[in-house]
C-alpha positions in Angstrom: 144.5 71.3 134.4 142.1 74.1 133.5 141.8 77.2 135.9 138.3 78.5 136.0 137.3 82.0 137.9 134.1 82.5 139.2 132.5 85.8 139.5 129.7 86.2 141.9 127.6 89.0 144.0 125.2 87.1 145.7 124.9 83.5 148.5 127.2 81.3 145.5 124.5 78.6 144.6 125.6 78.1 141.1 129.7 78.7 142.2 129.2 76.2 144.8 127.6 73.8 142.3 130.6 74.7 139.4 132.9 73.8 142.7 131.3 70.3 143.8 131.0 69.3 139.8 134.8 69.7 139.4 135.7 68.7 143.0 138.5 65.8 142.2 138.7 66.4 138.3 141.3 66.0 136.3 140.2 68.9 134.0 139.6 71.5 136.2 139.3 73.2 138.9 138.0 77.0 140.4 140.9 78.6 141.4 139.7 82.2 142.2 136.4 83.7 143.7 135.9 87.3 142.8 132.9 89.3 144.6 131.7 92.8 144.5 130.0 92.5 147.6 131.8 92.1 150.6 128.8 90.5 152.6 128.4 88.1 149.9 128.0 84.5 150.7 130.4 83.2 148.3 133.4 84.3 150.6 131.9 81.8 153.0 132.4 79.3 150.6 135.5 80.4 149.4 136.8 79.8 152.8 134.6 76.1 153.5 136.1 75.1 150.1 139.9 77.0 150.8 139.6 78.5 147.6 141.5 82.6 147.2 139.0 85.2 147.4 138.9 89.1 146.5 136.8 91.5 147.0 136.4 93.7 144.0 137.2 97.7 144.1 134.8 99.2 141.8 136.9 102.2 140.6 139.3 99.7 140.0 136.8 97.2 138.1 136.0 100.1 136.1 139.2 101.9 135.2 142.7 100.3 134.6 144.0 96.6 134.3 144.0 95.4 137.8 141.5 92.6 137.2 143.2 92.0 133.5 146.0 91.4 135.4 145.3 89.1 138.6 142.9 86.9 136.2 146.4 86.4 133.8 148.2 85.6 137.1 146.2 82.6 137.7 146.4 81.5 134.4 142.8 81.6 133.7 140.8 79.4 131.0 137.3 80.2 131.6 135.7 83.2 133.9 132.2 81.7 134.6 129.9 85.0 136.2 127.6 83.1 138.6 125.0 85.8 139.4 127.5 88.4 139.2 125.6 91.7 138.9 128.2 94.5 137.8 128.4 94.6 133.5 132.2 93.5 132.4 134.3 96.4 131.6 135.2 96.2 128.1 138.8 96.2 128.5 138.3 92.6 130.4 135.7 91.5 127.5 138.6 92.0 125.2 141.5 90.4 127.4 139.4 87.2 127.5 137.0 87.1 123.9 135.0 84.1 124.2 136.0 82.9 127.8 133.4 84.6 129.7 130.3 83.3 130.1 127.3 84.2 131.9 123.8 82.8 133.1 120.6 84.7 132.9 117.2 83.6 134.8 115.0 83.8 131.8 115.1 83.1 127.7 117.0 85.8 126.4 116.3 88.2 124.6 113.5 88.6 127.1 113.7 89.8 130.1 117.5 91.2 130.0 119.5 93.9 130.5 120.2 96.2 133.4 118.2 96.0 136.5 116.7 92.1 135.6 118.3 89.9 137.6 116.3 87.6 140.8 112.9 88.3 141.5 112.6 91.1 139.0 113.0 89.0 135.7 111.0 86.5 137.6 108.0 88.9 138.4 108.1 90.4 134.8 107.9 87.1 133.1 105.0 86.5 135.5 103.7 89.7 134.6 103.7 89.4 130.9 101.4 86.4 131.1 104.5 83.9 129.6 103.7 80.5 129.0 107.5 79.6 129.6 110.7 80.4 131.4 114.1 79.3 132.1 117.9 80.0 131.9 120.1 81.4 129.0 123.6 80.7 129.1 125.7 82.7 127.0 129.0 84.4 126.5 129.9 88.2 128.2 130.1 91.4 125.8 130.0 95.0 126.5 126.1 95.0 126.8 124.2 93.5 129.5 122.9 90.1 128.3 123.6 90.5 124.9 126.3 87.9 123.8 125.8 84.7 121.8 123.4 82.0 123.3 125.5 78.5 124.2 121.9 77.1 125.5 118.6 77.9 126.7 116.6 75.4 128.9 112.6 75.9 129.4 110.4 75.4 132.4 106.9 76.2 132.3 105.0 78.8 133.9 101.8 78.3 135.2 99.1 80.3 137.0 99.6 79.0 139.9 102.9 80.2 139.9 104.7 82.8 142.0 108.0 84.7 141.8 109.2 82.6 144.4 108.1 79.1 143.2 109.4 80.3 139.5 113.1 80.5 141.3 112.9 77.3 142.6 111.8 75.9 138.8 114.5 78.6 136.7 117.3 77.6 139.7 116.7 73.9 139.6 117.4 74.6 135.6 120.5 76.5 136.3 122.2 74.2 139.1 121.8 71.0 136.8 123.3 72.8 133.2 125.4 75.6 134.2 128.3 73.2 135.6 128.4 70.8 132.7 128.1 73.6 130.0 131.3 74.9 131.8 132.9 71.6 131.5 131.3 71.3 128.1 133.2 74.8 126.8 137.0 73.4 128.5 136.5 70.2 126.5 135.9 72.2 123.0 
């Protein structure tokens, strides 16, 4: 059985989804929610779904092995950042090369980097006149948004469109392909 952590900052739409796609598998499972925010509303499923939760200390995040160290302890496979807004310390990057992955509103390169994340990527795409959108999933480095691609899914943008109805498109894109590219990447 795999052991996959989820890192998120925000309600947990994509964790939830990662949780309900591995619910009963023989694969794996999520076995730790991590959050930087304590009023997030992952911790709300991490209790519906009785699944350990922590909140994250920044200074610790930032300096030292503490995360290194409780990620080892429960035998992680596959760290899986599901709208989790902090950039990875380096030191963790390292600890796990190729074992953490991310998920990014729009087509990478575009719109990345720090400060685009929700409606801001959303209302620059918008702004820029694009013809398209989507999601990138890729794997974490040091930079924001800047590791290898694993797959990019499109949705167009129309006119019509708002930043709000462009959500609904990117997250419909996200909650169908983020769970089966992290079953996808504990298969390889």
């Amino acid at each position: 059985m795999k052991n996959i952590v989820l890192f998120a900052s925000g309600a947990g739409s994509n964790a939830q989804k990662i949780i309900d796609h591995f619910r009963g598998s023989s694969l794996a499972k999520v076995t730790l929610i991590l959050s930087n925010k304590a009023e997030a509303g992952i911790f709300k499923i991490a209790e519906k779904e009785q699944i350990p939760a922590v909140l994250i200390d920044k200074e610790q995040f930032f300096r030292g092995d503490t995360y290194i160290k409780l990620l080892q302890e429960a035998e992680t496979d596959l760290v899986v950042l599901a709208g989790f807004l902090w950039k990875v310390p380096a030191n963790l990057v390292a600890a796990y090369p190729n074992r953490i992955i991310n998920i990014h509103p729009a087509l990478l390169p575009k719109f990345g980097g720090k400060g685009m994340y929700g409606h801001f990527v959303h209302e620059a795409v918008l702004a820029a006149g694009e013809k398209e959108s989507g999601i990138t999933i890729h794997y974490v480095n040091e930079k924001y948004d800047d590791g290898g691609v694993i797959l990019q899914e499109r949705c167009t943008v129309t006119v019509e469109d708002t930043p709000e109805s462009l959500a609904r498109k990117v997250q419909a894109l996200e909650h169908q392909w983020f769970p089966l590219i992290v079953e996808r990447l504990l298969t390889q």
